[in-house]
C-alpha positions in Angstrom: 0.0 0.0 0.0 1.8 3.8 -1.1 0.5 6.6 -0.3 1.1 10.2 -1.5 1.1 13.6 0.4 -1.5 16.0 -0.6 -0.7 19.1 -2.1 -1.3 21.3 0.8 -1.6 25.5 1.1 0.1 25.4 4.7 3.4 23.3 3.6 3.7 25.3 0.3 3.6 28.3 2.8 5.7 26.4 5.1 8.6 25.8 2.3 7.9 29.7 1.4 9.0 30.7 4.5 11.8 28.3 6.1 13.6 25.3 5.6 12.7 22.4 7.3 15.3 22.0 9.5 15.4 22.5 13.5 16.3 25.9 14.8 19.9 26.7 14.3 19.7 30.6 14.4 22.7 31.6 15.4 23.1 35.1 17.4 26.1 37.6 18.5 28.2 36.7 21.2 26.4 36.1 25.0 26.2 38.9 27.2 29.9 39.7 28.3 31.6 39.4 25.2 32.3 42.1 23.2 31.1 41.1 19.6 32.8 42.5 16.4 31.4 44.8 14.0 31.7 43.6 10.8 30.1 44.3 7.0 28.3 42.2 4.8 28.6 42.4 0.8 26.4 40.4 -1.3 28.2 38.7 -4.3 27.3 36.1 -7.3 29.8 33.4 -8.2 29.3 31.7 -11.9 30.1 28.0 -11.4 29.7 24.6 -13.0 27.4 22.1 -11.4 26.3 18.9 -13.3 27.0 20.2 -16.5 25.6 23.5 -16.1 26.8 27.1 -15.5 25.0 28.6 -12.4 25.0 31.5 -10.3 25.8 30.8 -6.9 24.1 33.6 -4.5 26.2 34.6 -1.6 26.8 36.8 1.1 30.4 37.4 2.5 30.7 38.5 6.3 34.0 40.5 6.7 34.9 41.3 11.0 36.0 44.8 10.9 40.1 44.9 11.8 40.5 41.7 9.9 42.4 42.8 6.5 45.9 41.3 4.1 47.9 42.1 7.3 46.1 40.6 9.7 44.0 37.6 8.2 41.1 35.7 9.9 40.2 31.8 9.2 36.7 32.0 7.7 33.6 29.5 7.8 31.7 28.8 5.4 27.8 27.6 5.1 24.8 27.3 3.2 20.6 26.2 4.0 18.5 23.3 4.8 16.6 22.2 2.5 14.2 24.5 1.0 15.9 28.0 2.8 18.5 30.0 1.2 21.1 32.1 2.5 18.9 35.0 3.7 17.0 32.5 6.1 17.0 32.7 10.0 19.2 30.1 10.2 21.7 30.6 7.8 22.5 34.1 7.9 22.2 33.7 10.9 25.6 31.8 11.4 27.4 34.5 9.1 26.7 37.2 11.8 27.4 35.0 14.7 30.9 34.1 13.5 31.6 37.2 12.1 30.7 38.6 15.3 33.6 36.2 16.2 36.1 37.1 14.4 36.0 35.1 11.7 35.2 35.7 7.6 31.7 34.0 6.9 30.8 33.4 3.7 27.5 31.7 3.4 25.6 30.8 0.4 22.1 29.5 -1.5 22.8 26.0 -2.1 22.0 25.0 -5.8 18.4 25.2 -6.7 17.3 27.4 -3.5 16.8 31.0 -2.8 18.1 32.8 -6.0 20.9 30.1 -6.6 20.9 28.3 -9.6 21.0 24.5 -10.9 18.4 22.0 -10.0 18.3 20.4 -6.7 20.7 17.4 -6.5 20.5 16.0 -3.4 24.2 17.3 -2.0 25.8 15.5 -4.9 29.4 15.5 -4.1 30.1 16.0 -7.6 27.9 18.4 -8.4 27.1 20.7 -4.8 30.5 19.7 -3.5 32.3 21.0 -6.8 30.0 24.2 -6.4 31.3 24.8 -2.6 34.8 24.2 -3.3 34.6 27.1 -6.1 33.5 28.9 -3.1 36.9 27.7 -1.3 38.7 28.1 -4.1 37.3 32.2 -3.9 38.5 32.4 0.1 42.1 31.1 -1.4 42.2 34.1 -3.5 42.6 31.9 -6.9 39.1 33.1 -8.2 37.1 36.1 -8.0 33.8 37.0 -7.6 31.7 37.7 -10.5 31.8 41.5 -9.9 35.4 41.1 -9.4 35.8 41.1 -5.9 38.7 39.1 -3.8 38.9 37.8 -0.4 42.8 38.4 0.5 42.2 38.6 4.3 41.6 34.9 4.6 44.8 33.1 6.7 46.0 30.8 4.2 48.2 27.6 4.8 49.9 27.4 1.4 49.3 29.4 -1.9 45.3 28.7 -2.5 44.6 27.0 0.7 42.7 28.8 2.8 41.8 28.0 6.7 38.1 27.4 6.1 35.2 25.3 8.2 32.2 24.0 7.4 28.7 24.4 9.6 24.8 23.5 9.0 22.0 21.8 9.4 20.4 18.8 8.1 21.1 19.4 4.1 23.2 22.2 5.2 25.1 19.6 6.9 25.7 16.4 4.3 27.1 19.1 1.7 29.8 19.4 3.8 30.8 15.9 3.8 30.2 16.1 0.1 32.9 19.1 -0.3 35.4 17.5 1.8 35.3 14.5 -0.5 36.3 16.6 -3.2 38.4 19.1 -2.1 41.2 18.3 0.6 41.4 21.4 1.7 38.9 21.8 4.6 40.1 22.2 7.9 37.1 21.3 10.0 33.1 20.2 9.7 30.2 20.5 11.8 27.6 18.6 10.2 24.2 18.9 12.4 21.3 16.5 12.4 22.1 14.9 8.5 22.0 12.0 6.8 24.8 9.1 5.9 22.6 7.0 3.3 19.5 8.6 2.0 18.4 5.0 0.8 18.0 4.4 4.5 16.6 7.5 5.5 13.7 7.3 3.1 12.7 4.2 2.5 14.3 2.3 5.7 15.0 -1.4 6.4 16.2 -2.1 10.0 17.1 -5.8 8.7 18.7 -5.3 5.9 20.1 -2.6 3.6 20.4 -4.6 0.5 16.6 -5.4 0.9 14.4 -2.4 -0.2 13.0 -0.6 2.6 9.6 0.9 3.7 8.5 3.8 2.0 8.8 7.0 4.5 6.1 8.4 2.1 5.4 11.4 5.0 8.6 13.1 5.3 9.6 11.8 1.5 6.7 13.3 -0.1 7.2 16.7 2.0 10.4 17.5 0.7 9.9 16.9 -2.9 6.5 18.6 -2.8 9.3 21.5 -1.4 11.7 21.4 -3.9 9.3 21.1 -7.3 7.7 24.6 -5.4 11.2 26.3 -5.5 10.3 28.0 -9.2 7.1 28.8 -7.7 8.1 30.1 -4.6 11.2 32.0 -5.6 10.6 33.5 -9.2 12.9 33.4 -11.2 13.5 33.3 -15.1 16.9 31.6 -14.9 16.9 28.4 -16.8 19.4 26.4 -15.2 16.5 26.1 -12.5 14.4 24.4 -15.2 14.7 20.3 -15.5 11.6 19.3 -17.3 7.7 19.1 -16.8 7.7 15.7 -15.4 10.8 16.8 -13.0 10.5 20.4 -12.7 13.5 21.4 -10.4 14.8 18.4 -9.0 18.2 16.2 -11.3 15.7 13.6 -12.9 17.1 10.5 -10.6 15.9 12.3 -7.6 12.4 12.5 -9.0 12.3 9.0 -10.9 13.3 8.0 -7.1 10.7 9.3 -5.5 7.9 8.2 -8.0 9.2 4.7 -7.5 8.7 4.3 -3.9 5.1 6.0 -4.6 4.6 3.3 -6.6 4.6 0.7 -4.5 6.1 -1.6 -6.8 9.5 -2.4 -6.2 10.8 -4.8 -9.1 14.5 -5.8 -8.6 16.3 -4.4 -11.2 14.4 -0.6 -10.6 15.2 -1.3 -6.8 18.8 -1.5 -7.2 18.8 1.9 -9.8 17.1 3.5 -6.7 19.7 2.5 -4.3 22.4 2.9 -6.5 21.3 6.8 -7.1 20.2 7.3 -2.9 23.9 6.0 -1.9 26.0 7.8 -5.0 24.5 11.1 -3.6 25.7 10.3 -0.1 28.3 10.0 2.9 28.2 6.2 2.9 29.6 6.3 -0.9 32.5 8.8 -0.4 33.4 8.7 3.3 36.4 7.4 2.3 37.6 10.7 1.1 37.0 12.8 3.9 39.7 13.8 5.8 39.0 16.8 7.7 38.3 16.8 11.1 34.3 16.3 11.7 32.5 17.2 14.4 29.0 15.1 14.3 25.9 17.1 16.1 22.5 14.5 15.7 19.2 15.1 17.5 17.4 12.3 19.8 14.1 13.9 18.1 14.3 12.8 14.3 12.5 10.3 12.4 14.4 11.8 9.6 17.8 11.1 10.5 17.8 9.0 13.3 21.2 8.3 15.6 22.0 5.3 13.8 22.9 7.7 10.8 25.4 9.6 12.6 26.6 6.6 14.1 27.5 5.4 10.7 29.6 7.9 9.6 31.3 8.7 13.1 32.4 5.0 12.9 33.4 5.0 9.3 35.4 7.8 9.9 36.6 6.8 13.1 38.1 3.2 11.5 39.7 5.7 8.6 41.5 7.7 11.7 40.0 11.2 10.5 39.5 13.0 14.1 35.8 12.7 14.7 33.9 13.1 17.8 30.0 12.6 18.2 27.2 14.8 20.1 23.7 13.5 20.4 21.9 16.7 21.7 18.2 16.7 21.9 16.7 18.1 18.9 16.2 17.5 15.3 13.8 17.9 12.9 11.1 16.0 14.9 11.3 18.9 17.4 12.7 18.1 21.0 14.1 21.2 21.6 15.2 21.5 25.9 16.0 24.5 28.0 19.4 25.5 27.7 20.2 23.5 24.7 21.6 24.9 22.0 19.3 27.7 20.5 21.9 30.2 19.3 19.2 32.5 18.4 18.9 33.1 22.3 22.6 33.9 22.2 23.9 30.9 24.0 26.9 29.7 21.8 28.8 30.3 24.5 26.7 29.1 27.1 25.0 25.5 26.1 27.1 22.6 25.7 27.0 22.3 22.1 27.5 25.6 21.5 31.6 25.0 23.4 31.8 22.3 21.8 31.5 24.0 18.3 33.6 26.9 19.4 36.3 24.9 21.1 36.5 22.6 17.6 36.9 25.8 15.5 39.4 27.3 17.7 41.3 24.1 17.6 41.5 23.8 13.7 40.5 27.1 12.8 42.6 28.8 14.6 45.0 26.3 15.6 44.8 27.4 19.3 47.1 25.6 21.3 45.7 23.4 24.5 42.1 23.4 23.3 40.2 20.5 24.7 37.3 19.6 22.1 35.4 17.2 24.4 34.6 13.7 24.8 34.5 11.6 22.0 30.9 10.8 22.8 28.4 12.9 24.6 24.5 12.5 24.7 21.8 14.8 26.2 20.1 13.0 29.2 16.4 14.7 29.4 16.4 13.1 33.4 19.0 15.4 34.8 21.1 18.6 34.2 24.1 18.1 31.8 25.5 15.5 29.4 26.9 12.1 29.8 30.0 11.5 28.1 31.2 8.0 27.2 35.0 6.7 25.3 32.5 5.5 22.7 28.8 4.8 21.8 28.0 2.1 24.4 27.9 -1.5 23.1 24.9 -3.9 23.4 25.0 -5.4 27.1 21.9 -6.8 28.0 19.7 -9.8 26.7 16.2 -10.1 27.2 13.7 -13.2 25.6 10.5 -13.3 24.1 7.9 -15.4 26.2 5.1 -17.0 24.3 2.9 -15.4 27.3 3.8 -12.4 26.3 6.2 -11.3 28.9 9.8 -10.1 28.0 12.4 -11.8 30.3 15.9 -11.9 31.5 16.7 -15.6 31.5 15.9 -17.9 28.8 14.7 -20.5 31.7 11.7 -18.0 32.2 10.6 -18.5 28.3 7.1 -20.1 28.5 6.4 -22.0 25.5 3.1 -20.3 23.3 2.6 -18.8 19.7 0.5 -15.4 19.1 -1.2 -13.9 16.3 -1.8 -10.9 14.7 -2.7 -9.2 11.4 -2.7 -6.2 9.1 -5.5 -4.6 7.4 -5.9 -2.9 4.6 -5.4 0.6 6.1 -2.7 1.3 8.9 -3.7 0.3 12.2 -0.9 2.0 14.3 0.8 5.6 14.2 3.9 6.7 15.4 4.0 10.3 14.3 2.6 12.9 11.6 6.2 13.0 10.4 5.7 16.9 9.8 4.5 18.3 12.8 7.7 18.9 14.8 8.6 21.6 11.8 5.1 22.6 11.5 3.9 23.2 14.8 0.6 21.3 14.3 -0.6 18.7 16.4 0.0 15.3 16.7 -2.0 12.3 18.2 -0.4 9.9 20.8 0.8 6.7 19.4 -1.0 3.9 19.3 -1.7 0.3 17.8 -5.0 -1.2 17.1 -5.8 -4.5 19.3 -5.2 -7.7 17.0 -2.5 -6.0 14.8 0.5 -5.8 17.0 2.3 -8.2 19.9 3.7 -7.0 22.7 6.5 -8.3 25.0 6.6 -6.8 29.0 9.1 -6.8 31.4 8.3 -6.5 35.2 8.1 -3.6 37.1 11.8 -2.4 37.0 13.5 -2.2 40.7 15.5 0.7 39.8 16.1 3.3 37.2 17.8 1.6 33.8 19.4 4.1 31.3 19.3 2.5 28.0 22.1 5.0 25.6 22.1 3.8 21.7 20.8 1.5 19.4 18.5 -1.6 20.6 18.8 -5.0 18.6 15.7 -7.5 18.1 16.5 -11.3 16.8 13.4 -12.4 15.4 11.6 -15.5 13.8 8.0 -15.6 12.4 5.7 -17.3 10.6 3.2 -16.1 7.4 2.7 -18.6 4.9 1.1 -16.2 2.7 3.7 -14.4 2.5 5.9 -17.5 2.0 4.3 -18.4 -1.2 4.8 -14.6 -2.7 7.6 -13.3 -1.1 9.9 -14.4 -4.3 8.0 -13.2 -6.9 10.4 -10.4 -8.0 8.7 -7.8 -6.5 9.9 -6.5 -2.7 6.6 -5.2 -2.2 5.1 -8.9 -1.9 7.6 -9.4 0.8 6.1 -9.3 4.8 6.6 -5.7 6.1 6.2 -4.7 10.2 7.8 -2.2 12.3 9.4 -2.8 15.6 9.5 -0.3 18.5 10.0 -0.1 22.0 7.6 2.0 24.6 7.4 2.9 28.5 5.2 1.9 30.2 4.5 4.0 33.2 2.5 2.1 37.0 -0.7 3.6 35.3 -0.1 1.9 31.8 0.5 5.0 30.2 2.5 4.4 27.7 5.5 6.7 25.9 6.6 5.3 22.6 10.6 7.2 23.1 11.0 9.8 20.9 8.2 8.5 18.4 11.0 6.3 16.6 9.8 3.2 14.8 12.5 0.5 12.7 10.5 -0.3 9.9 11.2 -3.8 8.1 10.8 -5.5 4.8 11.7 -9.0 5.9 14.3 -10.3 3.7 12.9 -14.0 4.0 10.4 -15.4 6.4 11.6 -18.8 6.5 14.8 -17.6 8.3 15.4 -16.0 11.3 16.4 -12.3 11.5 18.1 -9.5 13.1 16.8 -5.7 13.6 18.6 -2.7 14.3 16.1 -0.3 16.6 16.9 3.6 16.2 18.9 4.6 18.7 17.5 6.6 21.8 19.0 7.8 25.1 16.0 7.0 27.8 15.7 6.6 31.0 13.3 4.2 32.7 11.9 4.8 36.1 11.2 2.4 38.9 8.2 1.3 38.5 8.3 1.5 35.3 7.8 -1.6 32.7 9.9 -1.9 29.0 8.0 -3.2 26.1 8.7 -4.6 22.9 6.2 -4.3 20.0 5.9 -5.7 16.9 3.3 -4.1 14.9 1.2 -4.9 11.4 1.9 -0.9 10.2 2.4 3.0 10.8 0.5 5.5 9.3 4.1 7.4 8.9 5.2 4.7 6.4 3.5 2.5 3.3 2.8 -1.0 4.1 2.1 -4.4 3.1 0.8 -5.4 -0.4 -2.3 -7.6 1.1 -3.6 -9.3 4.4 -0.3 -11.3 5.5 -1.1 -13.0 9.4 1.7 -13.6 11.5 2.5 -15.9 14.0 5.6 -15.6 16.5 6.4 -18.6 18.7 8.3 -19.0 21.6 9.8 -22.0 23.4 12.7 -21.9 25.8 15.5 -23.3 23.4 14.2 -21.2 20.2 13.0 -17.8 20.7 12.9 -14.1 19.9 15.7 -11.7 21.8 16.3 -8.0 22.4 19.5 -6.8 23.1 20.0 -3.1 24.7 22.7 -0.9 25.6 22.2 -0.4 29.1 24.7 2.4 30.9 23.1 2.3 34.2 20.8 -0.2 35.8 19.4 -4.2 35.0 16.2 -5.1 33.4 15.3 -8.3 35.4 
């Protein structure tokens, strides 16, 4: 079953207005620093970007004092997706490091604002060429197109300037994207963005070679966005022009998205789909980046969950690029806390995040000497004041088993033996989120599953707080002989989908589904056992408090399965299901 978004006035108004990304509006120094005046000069740059000649919109931040005699590092930027440079949270970060001391230049990435090109999807070889002309202009080896020259940037060597990278969400995979192509970056601050948009919109917790489950919500609100950019910044420049049937988007991009409308996933049109989601990010190019990378990723995002950050801090990490990881609590499901960072309340200086940024710039910005730049892990806990810090992203430590009574155990002698049922219908039967409501402000119904179209697994009462920090695994074996006999028909759509999730459950049976995060699955094979990979959440359970495990038929956030497919999970003390957490505090059991 697909579904499509409807063309609605209030996100057309919505993607008039601001990108959807979460708040990163930068502001001036916090009270008791002296910020520095500084100009701002619009300029046009004429690039080349995926075989056409654009003009790249820009706007160059110059601190006053900083000249060819006494040189500042600059930082560079550009939008989320569907904002420009003139945006609250763009220009934003020109002013605020400006105010800093440093040269800004910040920028409309291709296709938005009054930039030009089509909208490629932070294609390192087309928006990462298109940045490092940008880098190539703070070397002083190219002008801008009224002629202007930035010869107050410090330089390391002829043409290589001392330049970082900050953003937000598409503002922050472009960044990854320049690095690969241009070597001379000095430091990244990717926030709350993506390492494989294959994942991200159409996800598989099982497996990544299997297609995944269409994330029609959040998939379908973004290209309705960028096919609106013509509309909702005029403009005769061709470049912005693709075709009718793709109006502003490269034409993979589109013939991606119509696919997993479809709802027909035929193998050979699969792997196209993949090919294009991975050529066009991190996961395909990490292995070029070598600047130092700071990863920001919000607890609240169903867009690009923790796993995704995970990803590419590891795969960086095994490379040895200096990397270091901050899970803060917002993204662009919402989430935002008191006193995180919110620089448009001036606290830079002030929240943790905000050090952290500064302390990475001044290390490899401005090469200050005896810098500390943090713990190599650091997660927001929303139970008490502060961060927790960790060497690395805690590993799997405790085992629980699935009872056929329905309970979720500690011991595998405590597995009673039992099978349950359940089924899906036609329509979804569960919700997790309206996938746009953290970025629109509207309301959004509890979750909830429908009785007869989910399973559930309990644990008892817990005897003290557990703190479970990172990514869940579920080992898991059912039964559908319907979809047995279809599931090799060619077609991934005929293969068993469900979504697995974990909720609190408080002593009132109140229950919290943690940060609204669902792992969707397209079962590979349901003759064989297998293994999924939960999003990853930092929660605390109370005492009192009971852990449970869901399996459920569908999400209203996500398409689902091509007919009625029953399942049946069994249990027995020798062969049964598992979940595996990351505990940091605490013992379920």
């Amino acid at each position: 079953m697909s579904r499509a978004l409807p063309l609605s006035r209030k996100l057309l108004a919505l993607a008039a207005s601001s990108a959807l990304v979460a708040p990163l509006a930068l502001a001036g120094p916090a009270s008791g620093a002296e910020p520095v005046p500084y100009t701002v000069t619009p300029l046009t740059f004429t690039v080349q970007a995926g075989g056409r000649t654009c003009t790249v919109d820009a706007d160059l931040y110059r601190p006053a004092g900083v000249d060819a005699g006494r040189p500042a590092p600059a930082v560079l930027a550009t939008n989320g997706f569907g904002g420009s440079k003139a945006d609250g949270s763009t220009d934003a970060i020109g002013k605020a490091f400006a105010a800093r001391g440093y040269v800004g230049l910040v920028y409309s990435g291709l296709g938005f604002g009054r930039s030009g090109c089509l909208i490629s999807l932070d294609d390192p070889r087309i928006d990462g060429r298109a940045a490092a002309a940008l880098v190539d202009f703070l070397g002083g080896t190219r002008a801008a197109d009224d002629g202007t020259r930035a010869d107050f940037v410090t330089q390391d060597g002829a043409g290589d300037p001392r330049v970082g990278m900050i953003g937000g969400s598409y503002g922050g995979a472009v960044q990854l994207a320049a690095a690969s192509v241009d070597p001379r970056l000095d430091a990244l601050v990717p926030l709350i963005t993506w390492n494989d948009l294959a994942y991200s919109l159409a996800p598989n917790g099982a497996d990544r070679d299997t297609p995944g489950v269409f994330k029609w919500q959040w998939a379908n609100g973004f290209y309705l966005m960028g096919e609106g950019q013509p509309l909702l910044v005029p403009s005769l420049d061709p470049t912005r022009i693709n075709s009718l049937r793709c109006l502003h988007f490269v034409t993979d991009a589109c013939d991606t998205v119509r696919l997993l409308n479809s709802g027909r996933y035929r193998d050979a049109d699969t792997r196209k789909m993949l090919d294009f989601a991975r050529s066009v990010s991190p996961v395909s190019y990490l292995d070029r980046v070598k600047a130092p990378t700071l990863l920001v990723q919000g607890q609240s995002d169903s867009l690009f969950n923790l796993n995704e950050a995970q990803d590419t801090y590891e795969r960086l990490q095994a490379r040895g690029v200096e990397t270091k990881m901050i899970w803060q609590s917002w993204g662009h499901s919402g989430g935002q806390a008191p006193g995180e960072l919110d620089l448009g309340q001036g606290n830079l200086e002030t929240s943790y995040v905000g050090q952290r940024v500064l302390a990475w710039f001044d290390r490899y910005l401005r090469r200050a000497g005896g810098v500390d730049t943090g713990a190599e892990f650091a997660y927001y806990r929303s139970w008490q004041s502060g961060y927790g810090t960790a060497p690395r992203v805690p590993a799997l430590s405790q085992k629980l088993y699935l009872s056929g009574d329905g309970k979720l155990v500690d011991n595998r002698a405590k597995v009673a033996r039992g099978s349950r049922e359940y089924r899906n219908w036609l329509v979804p039967t569960s919700h997790s989120e309206s996938s746009l409501a953290g970025t629109t402000g509207l309301p959004d119904p509890q979750p909830y599953d429908l009785e007869g179209t989910h399973l559930g697994w309990t644990t008892a009462p817990l005897t003290a707080p557990v703190d479970v920090v990172g990514s869940p695994k579920a080992t898991l074996r059912v039964v559908s002989p319907r979809t047995e006999r279809v599931q090799d028909s060619g077609d991934a759509a005929d293969k068993l989908v469900l979504f697995a999730k974990v909720y609190d459950v408080a002593p009132d049976g109140r229950k919290t589904l943690v940060d609204r995060l669902v792992a969707p699955v397209r079962v590979p094979d349901v003759t064989l056992p297998f293994t999924v990979e939960l999003p990853g959440i930092v929660h605390r359970y109370e005492t009192g408090h009971r852990l449970e495990f869901v399996i459920a038929a569908s999400d209203d956030a996500y398409s689902g399965n091509r007919g009625v497919k029953p399942v049946t999970v069994t249990a027995a003390p020798d062969d049964t299901g598992t979940l595996e957490l990351p505990v940091v505090k605490g013992q379920v059991g």
